[in-house]
C-alpha positions in Angstrom: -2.4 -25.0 11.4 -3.3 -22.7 8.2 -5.7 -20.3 8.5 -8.0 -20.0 5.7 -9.5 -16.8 6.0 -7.5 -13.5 5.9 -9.5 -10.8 7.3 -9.1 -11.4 10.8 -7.0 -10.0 14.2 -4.1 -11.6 15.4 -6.4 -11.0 18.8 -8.4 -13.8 17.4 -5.3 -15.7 16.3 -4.0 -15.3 19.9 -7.2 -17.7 20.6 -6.7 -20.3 18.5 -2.8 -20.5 20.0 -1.4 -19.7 16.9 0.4 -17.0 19.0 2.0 -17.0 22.5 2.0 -13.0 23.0 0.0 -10.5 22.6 -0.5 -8.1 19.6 0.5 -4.2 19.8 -0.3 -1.5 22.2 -1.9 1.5 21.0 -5.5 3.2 22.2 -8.3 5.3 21.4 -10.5 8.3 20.8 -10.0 11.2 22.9 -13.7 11.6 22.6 -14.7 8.0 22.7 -12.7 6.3 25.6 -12.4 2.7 25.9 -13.3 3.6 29.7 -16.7 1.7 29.0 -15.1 -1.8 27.8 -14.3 -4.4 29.4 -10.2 -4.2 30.4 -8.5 -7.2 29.1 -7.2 -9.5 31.6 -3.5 -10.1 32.3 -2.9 -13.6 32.1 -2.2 -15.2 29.4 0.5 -12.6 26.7 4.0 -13.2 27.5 6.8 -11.3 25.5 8.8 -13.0 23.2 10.9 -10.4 22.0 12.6 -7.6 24.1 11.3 -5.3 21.8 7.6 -5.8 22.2 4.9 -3.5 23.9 4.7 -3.9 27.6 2.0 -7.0 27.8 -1.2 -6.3 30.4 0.6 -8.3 33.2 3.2 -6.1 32.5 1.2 -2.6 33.5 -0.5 -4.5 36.3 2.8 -5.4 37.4 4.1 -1.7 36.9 0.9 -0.2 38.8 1.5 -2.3 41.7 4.6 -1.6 42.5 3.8 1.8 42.4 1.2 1.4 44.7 2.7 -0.5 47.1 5.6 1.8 47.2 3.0 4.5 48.1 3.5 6.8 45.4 0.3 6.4 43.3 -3.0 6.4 44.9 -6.8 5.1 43.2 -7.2 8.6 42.1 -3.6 9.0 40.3 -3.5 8.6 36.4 -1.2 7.3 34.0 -0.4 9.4 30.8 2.6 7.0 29.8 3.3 3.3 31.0 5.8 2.2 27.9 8.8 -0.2 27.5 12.1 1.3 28.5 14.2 -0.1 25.6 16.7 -2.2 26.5 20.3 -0.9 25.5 21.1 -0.8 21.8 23.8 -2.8 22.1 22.2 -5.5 23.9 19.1 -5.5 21.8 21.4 -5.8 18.3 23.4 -8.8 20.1 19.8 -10.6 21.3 18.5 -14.2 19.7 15.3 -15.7 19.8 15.0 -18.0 22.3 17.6 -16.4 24.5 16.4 -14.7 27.8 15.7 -11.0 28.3 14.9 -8.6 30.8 12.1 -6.0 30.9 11.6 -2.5 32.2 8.8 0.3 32.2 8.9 3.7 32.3 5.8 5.1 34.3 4.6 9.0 33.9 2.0 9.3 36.7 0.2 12.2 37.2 -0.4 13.1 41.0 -2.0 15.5 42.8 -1.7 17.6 39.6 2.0 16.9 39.9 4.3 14.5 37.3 6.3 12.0 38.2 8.7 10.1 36.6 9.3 6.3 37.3 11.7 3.3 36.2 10.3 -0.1 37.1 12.1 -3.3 37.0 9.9 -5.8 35.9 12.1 -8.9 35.8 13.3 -8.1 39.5 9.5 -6.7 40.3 11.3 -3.8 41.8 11.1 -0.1 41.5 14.6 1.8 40.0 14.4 5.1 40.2 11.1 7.7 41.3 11.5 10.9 40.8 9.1 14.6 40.1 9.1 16.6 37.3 9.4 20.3 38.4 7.0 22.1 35.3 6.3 18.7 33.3 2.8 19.0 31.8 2.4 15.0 30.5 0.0 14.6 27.2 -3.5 15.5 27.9 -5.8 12.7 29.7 -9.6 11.6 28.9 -10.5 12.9 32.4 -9.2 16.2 31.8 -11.1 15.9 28.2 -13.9 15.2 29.7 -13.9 17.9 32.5 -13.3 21.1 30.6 -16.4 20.0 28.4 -18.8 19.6 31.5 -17.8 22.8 32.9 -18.2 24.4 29.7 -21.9 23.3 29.8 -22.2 24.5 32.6 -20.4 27.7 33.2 -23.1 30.6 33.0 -21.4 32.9 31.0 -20.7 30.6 28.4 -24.6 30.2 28.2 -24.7 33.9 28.4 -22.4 33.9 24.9 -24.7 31.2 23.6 -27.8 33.0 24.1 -26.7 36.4 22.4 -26.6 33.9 19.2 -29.9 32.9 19.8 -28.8 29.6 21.5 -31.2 28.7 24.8 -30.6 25.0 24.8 -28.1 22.4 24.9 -29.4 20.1 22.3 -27.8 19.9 19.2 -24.5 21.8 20.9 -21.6 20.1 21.3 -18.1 21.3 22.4 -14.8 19.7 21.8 -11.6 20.9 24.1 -8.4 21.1 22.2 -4.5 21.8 23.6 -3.5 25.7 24.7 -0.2 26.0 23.5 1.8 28.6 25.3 1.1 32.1 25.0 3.1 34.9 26.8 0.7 37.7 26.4 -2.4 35.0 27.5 -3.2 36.5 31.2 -4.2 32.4 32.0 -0.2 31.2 31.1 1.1 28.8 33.6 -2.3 27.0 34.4 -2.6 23.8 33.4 -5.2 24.4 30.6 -7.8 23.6 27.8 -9.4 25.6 25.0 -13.0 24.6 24.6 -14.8 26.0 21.1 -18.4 25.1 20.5 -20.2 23.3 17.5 -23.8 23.5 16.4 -25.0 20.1 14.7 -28.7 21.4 14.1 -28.3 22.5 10.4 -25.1 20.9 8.8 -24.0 21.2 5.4 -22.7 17.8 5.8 -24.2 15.3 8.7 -20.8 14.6 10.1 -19.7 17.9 10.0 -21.0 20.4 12.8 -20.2 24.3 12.4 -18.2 26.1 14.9 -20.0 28.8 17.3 -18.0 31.6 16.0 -16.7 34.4 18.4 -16.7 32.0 21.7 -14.2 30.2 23.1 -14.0 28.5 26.8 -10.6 28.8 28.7 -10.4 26.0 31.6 -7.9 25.0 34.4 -8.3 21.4 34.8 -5.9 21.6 38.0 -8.0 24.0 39.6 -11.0 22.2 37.9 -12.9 25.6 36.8 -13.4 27.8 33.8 -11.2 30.5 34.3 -12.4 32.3 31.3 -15.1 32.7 28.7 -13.4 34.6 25.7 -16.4 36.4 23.5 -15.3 38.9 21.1 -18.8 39.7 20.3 -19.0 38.8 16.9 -22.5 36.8 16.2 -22.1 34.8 12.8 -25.6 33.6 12.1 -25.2 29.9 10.9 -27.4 30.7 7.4 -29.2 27.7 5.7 -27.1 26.2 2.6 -28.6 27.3 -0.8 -31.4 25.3 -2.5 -29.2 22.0 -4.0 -25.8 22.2 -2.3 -25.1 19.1 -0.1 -28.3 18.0 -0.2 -28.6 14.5 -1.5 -25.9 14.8 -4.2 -26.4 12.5 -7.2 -24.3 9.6 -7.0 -22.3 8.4 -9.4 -23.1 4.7 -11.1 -21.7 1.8 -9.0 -18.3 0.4 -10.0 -17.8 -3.3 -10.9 -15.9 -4.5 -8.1 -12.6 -4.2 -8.3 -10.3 -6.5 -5.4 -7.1 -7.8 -4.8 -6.6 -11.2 -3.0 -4.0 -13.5 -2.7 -5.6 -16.4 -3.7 -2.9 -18.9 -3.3 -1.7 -17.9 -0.2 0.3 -15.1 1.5 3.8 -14.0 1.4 3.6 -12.5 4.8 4.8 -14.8 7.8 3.7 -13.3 11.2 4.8 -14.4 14.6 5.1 -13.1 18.0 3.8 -9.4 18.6 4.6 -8.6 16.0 7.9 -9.6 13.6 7.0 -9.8 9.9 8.5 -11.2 7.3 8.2 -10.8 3.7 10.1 -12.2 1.2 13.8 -10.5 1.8 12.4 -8.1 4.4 12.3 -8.5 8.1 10.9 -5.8 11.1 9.7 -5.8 14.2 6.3 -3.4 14.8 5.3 -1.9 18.2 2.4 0.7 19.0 3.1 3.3 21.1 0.5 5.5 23.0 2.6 8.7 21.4 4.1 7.6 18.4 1.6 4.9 17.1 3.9 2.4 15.0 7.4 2.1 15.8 9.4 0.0 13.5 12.8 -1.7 14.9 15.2 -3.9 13.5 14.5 -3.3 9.8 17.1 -5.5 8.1 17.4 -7.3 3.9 18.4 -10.6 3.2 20.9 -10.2 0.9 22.3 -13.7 -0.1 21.6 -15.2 3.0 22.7 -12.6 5.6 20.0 -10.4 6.6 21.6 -7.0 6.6 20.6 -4.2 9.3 18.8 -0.8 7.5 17.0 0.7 10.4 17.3 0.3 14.2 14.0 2.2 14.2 11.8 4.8 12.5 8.7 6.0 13.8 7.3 9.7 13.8 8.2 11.8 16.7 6.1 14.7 16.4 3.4 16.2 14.5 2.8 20.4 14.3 -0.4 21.9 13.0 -0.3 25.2 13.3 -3.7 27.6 11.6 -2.8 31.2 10.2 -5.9 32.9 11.8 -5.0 35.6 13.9 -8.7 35.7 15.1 -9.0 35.7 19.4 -11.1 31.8 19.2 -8.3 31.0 16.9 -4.7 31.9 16.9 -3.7 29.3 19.4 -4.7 26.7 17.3 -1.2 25.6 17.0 -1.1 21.5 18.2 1.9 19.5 18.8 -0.8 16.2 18.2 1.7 13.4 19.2 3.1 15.1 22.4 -0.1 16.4 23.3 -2.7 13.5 22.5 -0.8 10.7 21.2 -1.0 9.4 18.0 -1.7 5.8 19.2 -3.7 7.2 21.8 -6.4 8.5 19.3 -6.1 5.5 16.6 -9.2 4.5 14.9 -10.3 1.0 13.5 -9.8 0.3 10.2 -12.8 -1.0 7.7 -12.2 -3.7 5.4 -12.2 -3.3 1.6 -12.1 0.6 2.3 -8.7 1.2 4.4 -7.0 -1.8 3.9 -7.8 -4.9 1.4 -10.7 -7.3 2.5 -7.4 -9.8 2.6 -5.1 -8.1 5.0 -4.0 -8.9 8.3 -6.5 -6.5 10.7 -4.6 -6.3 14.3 -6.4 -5.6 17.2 -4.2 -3.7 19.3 -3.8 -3.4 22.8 -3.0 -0.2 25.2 -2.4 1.0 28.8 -4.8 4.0 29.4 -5.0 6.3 32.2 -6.1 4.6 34.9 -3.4 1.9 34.4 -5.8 -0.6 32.7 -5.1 -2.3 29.1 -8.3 -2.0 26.7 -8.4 -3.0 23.3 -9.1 -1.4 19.8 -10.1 -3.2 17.1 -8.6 -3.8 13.6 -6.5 -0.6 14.8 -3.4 -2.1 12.1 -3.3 -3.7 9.0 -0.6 -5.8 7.1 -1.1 -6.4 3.6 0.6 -7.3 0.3 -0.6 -5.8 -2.8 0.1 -5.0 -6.3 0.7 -2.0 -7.4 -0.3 -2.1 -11.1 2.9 -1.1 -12.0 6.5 -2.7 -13.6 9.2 -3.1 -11.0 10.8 -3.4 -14.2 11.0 -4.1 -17.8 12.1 -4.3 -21.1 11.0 -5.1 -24.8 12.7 -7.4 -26.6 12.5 -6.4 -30.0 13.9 -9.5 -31.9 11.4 -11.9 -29.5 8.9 -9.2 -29.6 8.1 -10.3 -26.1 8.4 -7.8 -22.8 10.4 -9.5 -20.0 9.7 -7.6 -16.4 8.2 -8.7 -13.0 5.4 -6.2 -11.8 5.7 -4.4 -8.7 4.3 -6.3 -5.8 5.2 -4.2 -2.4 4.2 -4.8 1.7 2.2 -2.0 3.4 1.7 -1.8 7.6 -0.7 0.9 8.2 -2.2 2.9 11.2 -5.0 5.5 10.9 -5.1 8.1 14.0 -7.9 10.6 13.8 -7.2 13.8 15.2 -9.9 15.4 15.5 -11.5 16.5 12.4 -8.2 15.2 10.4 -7.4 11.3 9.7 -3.6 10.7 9.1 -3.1 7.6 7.4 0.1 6.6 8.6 2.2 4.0 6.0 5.5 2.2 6.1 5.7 0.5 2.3 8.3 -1.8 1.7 9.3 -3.2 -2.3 11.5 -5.7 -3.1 14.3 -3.7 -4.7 15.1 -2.4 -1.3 13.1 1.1 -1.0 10.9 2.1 2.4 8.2 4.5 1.3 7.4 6.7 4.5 3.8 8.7 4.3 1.2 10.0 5.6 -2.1 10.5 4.2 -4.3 13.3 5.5 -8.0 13.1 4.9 -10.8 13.8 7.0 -12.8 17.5 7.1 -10.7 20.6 6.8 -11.2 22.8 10.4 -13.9 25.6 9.0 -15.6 29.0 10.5 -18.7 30.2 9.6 -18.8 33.1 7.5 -21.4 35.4 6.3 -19.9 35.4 2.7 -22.2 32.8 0.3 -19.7 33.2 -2.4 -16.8 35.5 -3.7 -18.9 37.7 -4.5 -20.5 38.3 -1.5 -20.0 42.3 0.5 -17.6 40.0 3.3 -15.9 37.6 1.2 -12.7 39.4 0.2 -12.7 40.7 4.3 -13.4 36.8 5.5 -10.8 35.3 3.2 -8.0 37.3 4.5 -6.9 34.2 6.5 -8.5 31.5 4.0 -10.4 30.0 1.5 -14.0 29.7 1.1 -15.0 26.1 0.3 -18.6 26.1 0.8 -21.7 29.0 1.1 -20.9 30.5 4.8 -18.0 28.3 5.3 -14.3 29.8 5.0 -11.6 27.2 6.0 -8.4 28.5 7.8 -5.1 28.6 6.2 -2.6 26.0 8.2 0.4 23.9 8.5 1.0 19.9 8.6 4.7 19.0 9.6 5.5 15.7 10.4 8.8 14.6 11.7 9.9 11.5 11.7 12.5 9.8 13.9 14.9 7.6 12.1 18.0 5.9 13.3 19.3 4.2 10.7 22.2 1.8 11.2 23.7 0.9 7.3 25.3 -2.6 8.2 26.1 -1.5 11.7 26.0 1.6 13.9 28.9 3.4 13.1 28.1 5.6 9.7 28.4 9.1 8.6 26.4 11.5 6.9 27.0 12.5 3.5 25.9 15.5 0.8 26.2 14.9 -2.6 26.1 18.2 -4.4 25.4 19.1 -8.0 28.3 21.1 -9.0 28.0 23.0 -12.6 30.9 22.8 -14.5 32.4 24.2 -17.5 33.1 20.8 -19.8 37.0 20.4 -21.2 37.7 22.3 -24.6 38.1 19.6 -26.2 34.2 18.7 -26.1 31.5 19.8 -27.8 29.5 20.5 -25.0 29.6 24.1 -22.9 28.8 22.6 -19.6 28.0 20.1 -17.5 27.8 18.7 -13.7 29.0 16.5 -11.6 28.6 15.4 -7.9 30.7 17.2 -4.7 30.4 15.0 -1.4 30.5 17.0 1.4 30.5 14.4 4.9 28.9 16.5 8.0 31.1 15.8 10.8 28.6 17.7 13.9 25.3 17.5 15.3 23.4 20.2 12.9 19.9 21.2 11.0 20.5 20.9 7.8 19.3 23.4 5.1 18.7 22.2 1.8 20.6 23.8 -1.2 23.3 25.1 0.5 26.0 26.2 -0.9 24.2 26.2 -3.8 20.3 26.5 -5.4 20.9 23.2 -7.3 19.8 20.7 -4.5 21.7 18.1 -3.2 21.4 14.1 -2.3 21.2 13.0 1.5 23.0 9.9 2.3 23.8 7.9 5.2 26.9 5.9 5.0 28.9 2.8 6.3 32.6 3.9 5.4 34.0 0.8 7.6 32.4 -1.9 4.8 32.4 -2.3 1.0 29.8 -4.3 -1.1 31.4 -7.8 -2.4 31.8 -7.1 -5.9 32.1 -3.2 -6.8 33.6 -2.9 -3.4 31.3 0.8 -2.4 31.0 1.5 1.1 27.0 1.0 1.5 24.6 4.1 1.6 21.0 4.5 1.7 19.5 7.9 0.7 16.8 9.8 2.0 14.7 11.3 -1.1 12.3 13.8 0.2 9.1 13.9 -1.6 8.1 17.4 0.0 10.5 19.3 2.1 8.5 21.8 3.7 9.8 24.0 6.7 8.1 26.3 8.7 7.4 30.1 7.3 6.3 31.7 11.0 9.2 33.7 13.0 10.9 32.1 15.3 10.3 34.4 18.0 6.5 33.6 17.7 5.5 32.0 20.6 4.2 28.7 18.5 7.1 28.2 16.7 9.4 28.7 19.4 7.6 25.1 21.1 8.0 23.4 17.6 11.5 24.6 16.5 12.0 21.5 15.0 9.9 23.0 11.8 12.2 25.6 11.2 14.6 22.6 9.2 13.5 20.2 7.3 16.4 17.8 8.5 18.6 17.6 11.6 21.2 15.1 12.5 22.3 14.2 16.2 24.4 11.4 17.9 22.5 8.6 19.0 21.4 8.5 22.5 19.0 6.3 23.9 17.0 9.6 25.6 16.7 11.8 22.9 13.4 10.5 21.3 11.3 13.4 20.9 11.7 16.3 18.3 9.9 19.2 20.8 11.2 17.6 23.7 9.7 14.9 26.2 6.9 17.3 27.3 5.5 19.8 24.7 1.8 20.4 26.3 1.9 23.7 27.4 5.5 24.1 27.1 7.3 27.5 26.1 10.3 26.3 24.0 11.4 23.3 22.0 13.2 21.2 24.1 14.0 18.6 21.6 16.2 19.1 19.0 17.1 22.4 19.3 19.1 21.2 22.6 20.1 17.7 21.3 21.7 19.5 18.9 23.7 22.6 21.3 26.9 20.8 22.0 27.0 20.0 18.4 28.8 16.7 19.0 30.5 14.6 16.4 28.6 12.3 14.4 32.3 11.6 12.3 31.5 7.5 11.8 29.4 7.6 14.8 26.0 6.3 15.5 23.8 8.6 14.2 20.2 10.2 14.0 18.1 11.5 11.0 15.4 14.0 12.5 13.1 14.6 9.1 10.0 16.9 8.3 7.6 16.1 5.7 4.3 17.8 4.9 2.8 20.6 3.2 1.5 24.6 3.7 -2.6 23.6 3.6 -4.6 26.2 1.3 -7.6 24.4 1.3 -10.5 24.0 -2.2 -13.9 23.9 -2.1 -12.6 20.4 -3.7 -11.4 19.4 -0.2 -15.2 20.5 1.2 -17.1 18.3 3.2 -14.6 15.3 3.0 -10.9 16.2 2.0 -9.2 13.7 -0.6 -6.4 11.4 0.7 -3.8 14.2 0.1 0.0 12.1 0.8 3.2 13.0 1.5 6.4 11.6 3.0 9.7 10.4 1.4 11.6 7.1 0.2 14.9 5.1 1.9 16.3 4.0 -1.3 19.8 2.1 -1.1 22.5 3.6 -3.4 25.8 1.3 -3.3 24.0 -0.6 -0.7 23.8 -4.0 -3.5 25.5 -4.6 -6.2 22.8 -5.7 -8.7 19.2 -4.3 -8.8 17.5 -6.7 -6.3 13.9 -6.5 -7.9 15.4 -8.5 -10.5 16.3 -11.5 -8.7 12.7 -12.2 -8.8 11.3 -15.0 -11.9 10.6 -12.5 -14.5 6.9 -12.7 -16.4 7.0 -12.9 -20.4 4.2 -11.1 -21.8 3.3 -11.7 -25.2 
C-alpha cells in the first residue's frame, strides 16, 4: 500500500494497518494538560521491538499490578512509567521476529512519599517495590495546578497586588516554576513551588505578558498551602510602550514561495514504533517523558554490514540558570529535564513552518500522571531535505564541467517549550557519515519590567546591572543554557577507548626552511574523568572514541569517530553556590564514565529540589577504568545568553550543539559513493 500524501501521523498510518505498534511516547504542556482528552484505549499497539516505548496496554498493565498489590490507590500519581531496558547485551544480540520480554519502571508518588517499582510485564508480576527516603520525582500537573489556585487566592498575595494598583484577577495570570535548593531559604526541605505573576492587560507583544515585579508566591504542595508571599516592596509601574513600538509593525513584502518536496517519492522507510531507515543509515527513536527523543542502535551500512555507531544518545539534562541576584529572582536556576521533562512539555509541530509540508508528522503517545496514555499531535517530524549545499565537488578544467553530488541529509526533530523558551531539538544525519546534534532555542527571552525607556534613562545604568534592555521598560536577565547530552557510543562493538589528539608545536628539522610546525600527540584516558579542554596546552585538542580491537579493510586504522564541539561552554558560577552544586555536571564541558545500565542522568535521578549533583559527579568518584571498556561520553553544549533588543519580542532560532564525524572509521569518503551530478 503507498501512501500518497506525506504530511500525515503514523497515528493515522496505525489506522490504515500500515503499522502493528504504536508511535512514540512523549506528553504535553505543563500549562495545557492533556487531562481534558480523551485517553487512548489500550487495545490494539503491540511492541515489536524491545526497544520501543511502553505501549498503553502496557501502563494499564503496570497500574494494575500496582493496585492490586495495594500499593497505589485512585488518588496516587505517576511521574514516571518508562521501559526498563532490557540488558545491553541482550538487546545488541536481538532479531526481528525473535521473542522479547518487557519490563517497567514505575515512580509513584504516595501520600507525598516516592516510590520506586520494577514491573514484569511478560510474567504480569511485580519485581521489586521499594521507597525513596528524600526522592522529590519531576514536578506533576496537579501540583502545577495547585500552587496557582492558592496563589489566587492567598490574601496577602492580593494584598501585594493591590499596593500596585491591581484589585482584580482579570488579565493576571501566574505561572509556578521549580525552587531549586537554597540553604539560607527558611522554606528548604518542603516540597515547593515558586509562583511569579504576569499582567496581560497592556503587552508590548500579545503573547508576551510582563512580570509583576517585586512579588513572588512560595507554596508547599505537600502541605497544600502558601507558606509565603515574598514582597520586597518595589512597585514597577508597567508604563505604556512609546507612540510606534510594537504596534502594528510594517511587514515586509510576501516571499514567493519557496518548498521542498520529494516529488518522486521518499527515501525514508518507516516501520514499527519507530525504526528508520535512510539510505545507509539505520536507528531506532523512542520518546521519553524526561528526555524527549532517545535514539538507540545507530548503526552505517558499510558494504553490506551495517556497522554499530551509537547504542544511544539522547539529552540527559538541561540547566538554565539567570544571573539576577534580585529576591523574585535568584532561584531561577532550572534543571528543565529532571524537573519537567522535556517530552513531558513537547509541543506540536506546524507544517511548512517547523518541519517541511512533506515530512513525516508523528503523533506521539505518553503515560501521564494519573497512569493514563493521551496523545499529542504532530509532536515529531522525519524529513529528508536538501541542504543547498555540495557534499562535494570539483571543477574539471579540461571538461569545464563541475562533477559533485549536493548535500541531501535526514532530520528527526522534537520541539519542547519550556515555558517562555522553545528548544528545537535535532538529530541530522548525512550520508558521509556525520550526526549533527543541536538545539535551537527560540521563543521570548524571560524579561522584568523596568522603569528605564532607554539607555539614557536616570535607572538604566542601575537596572542593567544584571542585563540588557531590549525593549522601553523591559530589561531581560543575563542567563545560562547548558545542555548535556548522553551518548554511549559503541565504535563497531562496546569495547573502545577514549582518545586525545593534541596539537604539539614543534620546532621543524634544520634542514627545512620552515621554523616550526605541529604535529598530533595522542594521549588514551584510561579512568572515569571530566575532561577539561586544552590541557596540557592552550592549542586545543581532538576527542575521539576508539575501537583498538578492529582495523578498517584496506588502510587497516582501528575505527574512531570524533566528537567536534561546536560551542563548549562550561559553567562560570562557583561551585560552592548552591545552584551549581545541583548541576555540577556544567562545571566540564565533557566527562567520561564506564557504562552502566543505571547511570542515565547527569544531576542524578532526582534533581527537583535536590542539594547536590548526584549524577556524574558520583558516577565518576571511584574513577574506574574505561581502558577498552564500554564507555560513556557525558557532553555540554550551549551558550552564556546576553540577550539584544534583536532577540525582543520573539528570539531568532539561535543553535548550537556539535557533530559525530568518523575519522578512520571508512576508508574512502562515503558521500562519494553516491551518482555524481555533472553541471555544465
Amino acid at each position: 500500500m503507498r501512501i500518497f500524501s506525506r504530511c500525515f501521523s503514523i497515528g493515522a498510518v496505525i489506522a490504515v494497518s500500515l503499522f502493528t505498534s504504536p508511535a512514540l511516547l512523549a506528553q504535553g504542556y505543563m500549562d495545557q494538560s492533556f487531562a481534558d482528552k480523551t485517553p487512548v484505549e489500550p487495545d490494539g499497539f503491540v511492541a515489536t521491538h524491545p526497544m520501543d516505548a511502553l505501549t498503553p496496554n502496557e501502563v494499564e498493565l503496570a497500574v494494575s499490578l500496582l493496585t492490586k498489590a495495594g500499593y497505589v490507590d485512585e488518588s496516587s500519581l505517576y511521574p514516571t512509567i518508562t521501559l526498563l531496558e532490557a540488558p545491553k547485551a541482550i538487546i545488541l544480540k536481538w532479531k526481528p521476529g525473535q521473542p522479547f520480554t518487557r519490563k517497567a519502571f514505575v515512580v509513584s508518588r504516595v501520600k507525598n512519599k516516592t516510590y520506586e517499582t520494577v514491573v514484569d510485564l511478560t510474567g504480569s508480576k511485580i519485581i521489586s517495590h521499594k521507597f525513596i527516603e528524600g526522592a522529590e520525582p519531576a514536578i506533576l500537573q496537579k501540583e502545577w495546578d495547585l500552587a496557582r489556585d492558592l496563589t489566587f487566592a492567598d490574601p496577602r498575595w492580593k494584598a501585594a497586588m493591590k499596593k500596585r494598583g491591581i484589585t482584580s484577577d482579570k488579565g493576571i495570570i501566574c505561572t509556578p516554576f521549580s525552587a531549586g535548593f537554597f540553604s539560607k531559604d527558611p522554606n528548604a526541605g518542603r516540597r515547593l513551588l515558586k509562583v511569579p505573576c504576569y499582567d496581560t492587560r497592556d503587552n508590548l507583544h500579545p503573547s508576551l505578558p510582563r512580570e509583576i515585579e517585586g512579588v513572588l508566591a512560595v507554596v508547599d504542595t505537600n502541605a497544600g498551602k502558601v507558606v509565603d508571599v515574598i514582597d520586597t516592596g518595589e512597585i514597577v509601574p508597567l508604563a505604556k510602550a512609546p507612540d510606534g513600538f510594537g504596534k502594528n509593525p510594517k511587514l515586509d513584502p510576501p516571499l514567493y514561495p519557496i518548498v521542498q518536496s520529494a516529488s518522486e517519492g521518499s527515501n525514508i522507510k518507516i516501520k514499527g514504533a519507530v525504526e528508520v531507515e535512510w539510505r545507509n543509515w539505520s536507528f531506532h527513536i523512542r520518546a521519553d517523558r524526561r528526555a524527549g527523543a532517545i535514539m538507540s542502535l545507530v548503526k552505517f551500512n558499510d558494504n553490506g554490514k551495517k556497522r554499530l555507531i551509537a547504542y544511544q544518545m539522547n539529552i540527559s539534562e538541561m540547566f538554565v540558570p539567570y544571573m539576577d541576584p534580585d529576591p523574585t529572582w535568584q532561584m531561577r536556576t532550572y534543571l528543565d529535564a529532571g524537573e519537567f521533562g522535556l517530552g513531558y512539555l513537547v509541543s506540536s509541530l506546524k507544517p511548512g513552518v517547523d518541519c517541511p509540508k512533506s515530512a513525516y508528522f508523528v503523533d506521539l503517545l505518553f503515560p501521564g500522571d494519573t497512569g493514563r496514555v493521551y496523545k499529542a499531535p504532530s509532536a515529531m517530524c522525519i524529513f529528508e531535505r536538501s541542504v543547498g549545499d555540495p557534499a562535494w565537488r570539483h571543477w574539471d578544467v579540461s571538461k569545464k564541467d563541475v562533477i559533485g553530488v549536493p548535500e541531501i541529509e535526514l532530520v528527526v526533530r522534537m520541539a519542547p517549550t519550556i515555558g517562555n523558551y522553545d528548544y528545537i531539538s535535532d538529530y541530522i544525519f548525512q550520508a558521509r557519515g556525520n550526526i549533527n546534534v543541536r538545539v535551537g532555542a527560540s521563543g521570548f527571552v524571560a524579561t522584568k519590567s523596568a522603569k528605564a525607556k532607554n539607555m539614557e534613562s536616570p535607572t538604566a545604568k542601575k537596572e542593567t546591572r544584571y542585563g540588557e534592555l531590549v525593549a522601553p521598560y523591559t530589561v531581560a536577565p543575563y542567563h545560562d543554557h547548558y545542555i548535556n547530552y548522553r551518548i554511549d557510543l559503541d565504535i563497531d562493538g562496546t569495547k573502545n577507548n577514549f582518545v586525545r589528539d593534541f596539537f604539539e608545536r614543534t620546532p621543524a628539522p634544520k634542514t627545512s626552511w620552515r621554523k616550526g610546525i605541529w604535529r598530533l600527540k595522542t594521549l588514551m584516558q584510561k579512568t572515569e574523568s571530566p575532561i577539561t579542554a586544552c590541557i596540557p596546552s592552550n592549542d586545543g585538542e581532538v576527542w575521539r572514541v576508539e575501537n583498538r580491537n578492529k582495523k578498517t579493510p584496506i588502510l587497516k586504522f582501528n575505527p574512531s569517530y570524533q566528537l567536534m564541539p561546536w560551542h563548549t561552554v562550561q559553567s562560570l558560577m562557583p561551585p560552592d553556590d548552591n545552584s551549581q552544586s545541583r548541576a555540577q555536571f556544567s562545571s566540564s564541558p565533557l566527562w567520561m564514565t564506564k557504562y552502566k545500565p543505571n547511570e542515565l542522568w547527569a544531576a542524578g535521578d532526582y534533581p527537583n529540589l535536590s542539594k547536590v549533583d548526584k549524577g556524574l559527579p558520583e558516577f565518576v568518584g571511584d574513577r574506574e577504568s574505561i581502558d577498552n571498556e564500554d564507555i560513556v561520553l557525558w557532553y555540554t553544549t550551549g551558550f552564556h545568553h546576553i540577550p539584544r533588543p534583536e532577540d525582543f519580542e520573539i528570539m531568532p532560532t539561535m543553535w548550537f550543539g556539535f557533530t559525530l564525524r568518523p575519522v578512520h572509521f571508512f576508508d574512502t569518503n562515503k558521500s562519494s559513493t553516491q551518482n555524481p551530478l555533472f553541471l555544465k
